[in-house]
C-alpha positions in Angstrom: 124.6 124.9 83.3 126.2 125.8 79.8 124.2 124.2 76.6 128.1 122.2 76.3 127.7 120.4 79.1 124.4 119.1 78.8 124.8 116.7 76.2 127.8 114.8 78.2 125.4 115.3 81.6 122.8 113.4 79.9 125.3 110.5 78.3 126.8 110.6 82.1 123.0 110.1 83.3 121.9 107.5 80.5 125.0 105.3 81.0 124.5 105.2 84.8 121.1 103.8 84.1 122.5 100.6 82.5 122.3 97.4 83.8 125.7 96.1 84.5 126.0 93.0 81.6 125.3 89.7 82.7 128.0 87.4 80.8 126.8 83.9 80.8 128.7 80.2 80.9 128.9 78.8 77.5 125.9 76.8 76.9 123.4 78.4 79.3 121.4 79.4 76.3 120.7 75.8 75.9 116.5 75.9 76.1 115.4 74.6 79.3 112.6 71.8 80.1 109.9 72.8 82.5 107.2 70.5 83.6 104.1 72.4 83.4 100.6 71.7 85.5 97.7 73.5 83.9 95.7 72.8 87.2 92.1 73.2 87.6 89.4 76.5 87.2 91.8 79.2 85.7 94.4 77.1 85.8 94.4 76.5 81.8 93.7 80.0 81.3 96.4 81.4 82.7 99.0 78.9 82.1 97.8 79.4 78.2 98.8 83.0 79.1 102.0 82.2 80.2 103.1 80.3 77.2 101.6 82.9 74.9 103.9 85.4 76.8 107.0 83.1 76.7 106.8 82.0 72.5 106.4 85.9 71.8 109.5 86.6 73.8 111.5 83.7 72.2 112.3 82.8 75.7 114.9 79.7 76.2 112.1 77.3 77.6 109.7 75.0 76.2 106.9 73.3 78.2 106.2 69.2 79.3 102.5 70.1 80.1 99.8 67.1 82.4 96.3 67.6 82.8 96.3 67.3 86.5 93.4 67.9 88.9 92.6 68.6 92.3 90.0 65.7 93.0 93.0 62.8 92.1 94.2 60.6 94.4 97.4 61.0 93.9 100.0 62.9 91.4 100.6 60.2 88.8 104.3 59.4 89.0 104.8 60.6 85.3 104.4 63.7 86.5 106.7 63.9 89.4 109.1 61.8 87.4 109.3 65.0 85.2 109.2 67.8 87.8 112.4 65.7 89.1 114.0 65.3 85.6 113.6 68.9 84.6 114.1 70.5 88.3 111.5 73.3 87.5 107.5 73.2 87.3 104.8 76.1 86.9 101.7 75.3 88.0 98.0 76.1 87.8 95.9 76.7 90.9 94.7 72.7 92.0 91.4 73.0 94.0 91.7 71.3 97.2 88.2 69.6 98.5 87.0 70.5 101.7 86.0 67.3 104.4 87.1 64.0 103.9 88.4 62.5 101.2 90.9 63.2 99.4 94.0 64.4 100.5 95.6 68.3 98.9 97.9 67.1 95.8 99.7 71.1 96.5 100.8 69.2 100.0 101.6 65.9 98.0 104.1 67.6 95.7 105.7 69.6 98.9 106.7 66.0 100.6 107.1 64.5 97.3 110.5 67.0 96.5 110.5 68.0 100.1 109.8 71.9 99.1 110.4 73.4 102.5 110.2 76.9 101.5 107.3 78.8 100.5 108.1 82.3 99.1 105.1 85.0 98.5 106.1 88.6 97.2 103.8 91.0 98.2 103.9 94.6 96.8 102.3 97.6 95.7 102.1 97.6 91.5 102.2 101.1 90.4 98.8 102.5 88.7 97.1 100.2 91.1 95.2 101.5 94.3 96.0 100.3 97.3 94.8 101.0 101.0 98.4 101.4 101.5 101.5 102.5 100.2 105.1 101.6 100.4 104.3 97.8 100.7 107.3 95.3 99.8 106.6 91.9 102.0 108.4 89.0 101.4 107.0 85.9 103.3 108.7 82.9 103.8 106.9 80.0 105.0 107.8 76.5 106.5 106.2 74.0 103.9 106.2 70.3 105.2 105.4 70.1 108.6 103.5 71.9 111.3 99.5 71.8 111.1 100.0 70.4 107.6 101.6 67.5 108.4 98.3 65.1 108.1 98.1 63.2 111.4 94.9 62.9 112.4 92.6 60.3 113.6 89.7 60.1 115.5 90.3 58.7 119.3 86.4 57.8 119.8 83.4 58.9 118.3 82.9 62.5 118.2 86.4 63.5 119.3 89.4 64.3 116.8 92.9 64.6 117.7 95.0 66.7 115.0 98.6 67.1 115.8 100.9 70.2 115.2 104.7 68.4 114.4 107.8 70.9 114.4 111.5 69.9 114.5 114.5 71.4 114.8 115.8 70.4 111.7 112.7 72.1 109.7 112.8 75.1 111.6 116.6 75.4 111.2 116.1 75.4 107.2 113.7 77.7 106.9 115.1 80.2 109.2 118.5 80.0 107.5 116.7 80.5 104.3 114.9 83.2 105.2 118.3 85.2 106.3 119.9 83.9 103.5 117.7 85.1 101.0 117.3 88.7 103.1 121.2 88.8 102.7 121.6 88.1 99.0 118.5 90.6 98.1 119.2 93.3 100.5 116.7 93.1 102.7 117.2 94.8 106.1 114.9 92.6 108.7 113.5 89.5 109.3 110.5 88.9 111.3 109.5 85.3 113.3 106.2 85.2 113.4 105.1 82.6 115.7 102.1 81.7 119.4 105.0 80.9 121.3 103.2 82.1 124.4 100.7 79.6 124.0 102.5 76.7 122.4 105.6 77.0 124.1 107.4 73.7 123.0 106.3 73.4 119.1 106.8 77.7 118.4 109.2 77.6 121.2 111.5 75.0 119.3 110.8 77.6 116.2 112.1 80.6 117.6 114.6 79.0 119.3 115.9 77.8 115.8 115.2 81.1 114.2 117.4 82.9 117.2 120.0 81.1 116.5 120.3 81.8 112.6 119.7 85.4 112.9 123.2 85.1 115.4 124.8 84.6 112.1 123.5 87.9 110.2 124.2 90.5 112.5 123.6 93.1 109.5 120.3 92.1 109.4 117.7 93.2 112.2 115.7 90.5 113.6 112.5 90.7 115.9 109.5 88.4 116.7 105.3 89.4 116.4 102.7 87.0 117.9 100.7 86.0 115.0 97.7 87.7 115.9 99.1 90.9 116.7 100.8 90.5 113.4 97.4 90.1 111.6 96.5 93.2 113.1 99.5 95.0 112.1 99.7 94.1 108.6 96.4 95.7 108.4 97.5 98.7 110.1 100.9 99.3 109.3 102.4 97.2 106.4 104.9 99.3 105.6 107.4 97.8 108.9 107.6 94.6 107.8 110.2 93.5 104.9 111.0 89.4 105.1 108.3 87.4 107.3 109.9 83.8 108.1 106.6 81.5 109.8 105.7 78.0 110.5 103.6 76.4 108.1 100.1 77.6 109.1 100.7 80.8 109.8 102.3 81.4 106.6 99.5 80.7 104.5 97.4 83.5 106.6 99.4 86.2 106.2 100.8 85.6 103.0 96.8 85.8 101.4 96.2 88.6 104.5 99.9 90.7 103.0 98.2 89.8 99.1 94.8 91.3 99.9 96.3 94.8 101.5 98.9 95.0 98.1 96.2 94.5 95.4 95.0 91.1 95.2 95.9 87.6 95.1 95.7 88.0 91.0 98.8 90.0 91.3 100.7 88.8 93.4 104.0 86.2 92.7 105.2 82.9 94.5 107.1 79.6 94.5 108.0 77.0 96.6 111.7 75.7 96.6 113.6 73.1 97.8 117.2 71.9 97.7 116.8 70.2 94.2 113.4 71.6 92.8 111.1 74.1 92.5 107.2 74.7 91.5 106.4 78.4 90.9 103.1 79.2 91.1 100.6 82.1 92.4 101.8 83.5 95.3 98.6 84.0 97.5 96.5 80.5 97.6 93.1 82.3 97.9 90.6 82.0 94.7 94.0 80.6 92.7 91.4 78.4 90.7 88.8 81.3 90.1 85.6 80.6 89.9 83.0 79.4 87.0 82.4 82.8 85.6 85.5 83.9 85.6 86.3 80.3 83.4 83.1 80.8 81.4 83.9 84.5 80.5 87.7 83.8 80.3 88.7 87.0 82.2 90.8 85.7 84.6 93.8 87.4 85.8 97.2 86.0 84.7 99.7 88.8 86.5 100.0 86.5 89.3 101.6 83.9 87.1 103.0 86.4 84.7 105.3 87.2 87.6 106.0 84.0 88.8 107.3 83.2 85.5 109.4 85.9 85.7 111.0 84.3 89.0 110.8 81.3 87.4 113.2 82.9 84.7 115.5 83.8 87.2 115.7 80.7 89.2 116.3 79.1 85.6 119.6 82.4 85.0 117.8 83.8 82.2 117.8 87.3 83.8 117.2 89.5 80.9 114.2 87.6 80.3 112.9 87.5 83.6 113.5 91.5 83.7 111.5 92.1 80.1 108.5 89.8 81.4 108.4 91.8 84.4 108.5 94.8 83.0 105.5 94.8 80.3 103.3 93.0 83.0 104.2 96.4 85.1 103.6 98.7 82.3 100.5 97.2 81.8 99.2 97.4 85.2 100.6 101.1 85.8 98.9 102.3 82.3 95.1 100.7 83.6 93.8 100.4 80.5 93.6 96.3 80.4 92.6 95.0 84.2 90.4 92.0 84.6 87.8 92.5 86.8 89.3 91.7 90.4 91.6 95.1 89.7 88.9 97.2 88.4 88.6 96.2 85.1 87.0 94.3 82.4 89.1 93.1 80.2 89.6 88.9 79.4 92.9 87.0 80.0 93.6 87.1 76.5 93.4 90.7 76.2 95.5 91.5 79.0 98.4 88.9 77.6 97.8 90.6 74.0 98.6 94.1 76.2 101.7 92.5 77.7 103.1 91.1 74.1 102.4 94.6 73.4 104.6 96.2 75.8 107.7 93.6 75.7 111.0 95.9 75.0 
């Protein structure tokens, strides 16, 4: 190659690299409400992050924030007023207690705005060791029915009936989301993940539903795992799978199963969308509220919600920001100098979001 034609080879090369321009409408730049939950544990820590994070980019969004906790009865209706006025919420982990009681206020804002869909991105982060490699899961989850649907009671003494409710309406719309959102990112397979050979009727209804969706995509390959043979080959082989669509229980399992074989449940993004809302939140449920020390020595791992705020950002058609936010946290990671401890590290929150502030382009 002649020393001439190097220069226009690398302006050939740098302009290829460009991001084709996103040209907004007129008046999108308008800064956007979003009702913010700081949640229990970590939840204030790494919601603080997130704002930090948002004011140094300048990004178009400013924050209705409510002290809400786990242990309520019930999401005051100021709240949900507000996550209905403004469309969008990011939340804080809210700690669920186990037994009798009180009833999960992460299930009560699901019914509430009927969030069907539960989305958890699970993927290797660069700079960050993994058991395995090549690891880009996307599961989608049924939200509002299933084992989750609360109806229980106690027929006599000592005996508990708990029933499992699907429909074909539910199981249509999340199938249909699942292709649909395989189709606009391109994704190249969907997998039903479903005990159909034991519960023949309620999964039988589901794959049924999911069958008939993935009729309608014929560019995208469909199959079908058993859930426990799926447990076991997410462990082994990760790599196969690409979009995961489940009922509602099953969902939660291998989402925080696909998080721990990526890197963590610290790192890893999620939301939960409906037709006229959304809450983004940590992706994997597990130890989303932390624990004491990790509130008492304020080291608790914001990537998880550093990244949903970057979907968040998205959802909201603030792209550049979404792609700046995303990109520092990644940098960040990749370089390993600040980690909290879950990743190897032993930095605090606040010095990891000082790191990402650092790193915005």
């Amino acid at each position: 190659m002649s020393r001439r034609t190097q220069p226009i080879l690398k302006h050939l090369l740098s302009a290829r690299s460009r991001s084709v321009t996103y040209m907004p409408r007129p008046g999108d730049g308008e800064p956007r409400a979003v009702t913010m939950i700081t949640g229990d544990g970590v939840g204030p820590l790494v919601t603080g992050a997130v704002e930090q994070v948002m004011d140094a980019m300048h990004a178009p969004v400013y924050f209705e924030k409510y002290d809400i906790h786990g242990d309520m009865k019930s999401v005051p209706q100021r709240v949900i007023d507000s996550i209905k006025k403004n469309k969008v919420c990011l939340k804080g982990g809210l700690k669920t207690p186990v037994g009798g009681g009180v009833s999960s206020l992460n299930v009560l804002l699901r019914k509430e705005l009927d969030l069907y869909a539960s989305l958890v991105h699970c993927f290797n982060l660069q700079g960050l060791p993994t058991r395995h490699d090549n690891v880009d899961i996307v599961v989608i989850r049924e939200n509002t029915e299933g084992e989750y649907a609360g109806l229980e009671h106690e027929v006599v003494p000592g005996v508990v009936e708990s029933l499992k409710v699907i429909t074909k309406f539910c199981s249509e719309r999340i199938a249909k989301y699942a292709f649909e959102y395989a189709y606009l990112n391109n994704r190249k397979k969907v997998t039903a993940v479903h005990k159909a050979n034991i519960m023949k009727l309620a999964d039988g209804l589901f794959l049924e539903s999911c069958r008939e969706v993935a009729s309608k995509y014929p560019s995208i390959q469909y199959n079908e795992m058993i859930v426990d043979n799926c447990s076991m080959q997410l462990v082994s082989k990760p790599e196969q799978f690409d979009v995961m669509v489940t009922p509602n229980l099953y969902g939660n399992l291998v989402s925080n199963t696909a998080a721990g074989i990526a890197g963590g449940t610290g790192v890893m993004p999620g939301g939960n969308v409906g037709a006229e809302h959304a809450i983004f939140e940590q992706g994997a449920s597990a130890g989303n509220v932390g624990n004491e020390k990790e509130v008492e020595q304020k080291k608790a791992n914001p990537v998880a919600l550093l990244l949903s705020s970057a979907m968040m950002l998205r959802h909201l058609q603030f792209p550049s920001f979404a792609d700046r936010l995303e990109t520092s946290v990644k940098r960040v990671i990749s370089e390993g100098k600040y980690r909290t401890e879950d990743l190897g590290g032993d930095s605090t929150t606040q010095q990891v979001v000082d790191a990402v502030i650092a790193n915005l382009a």
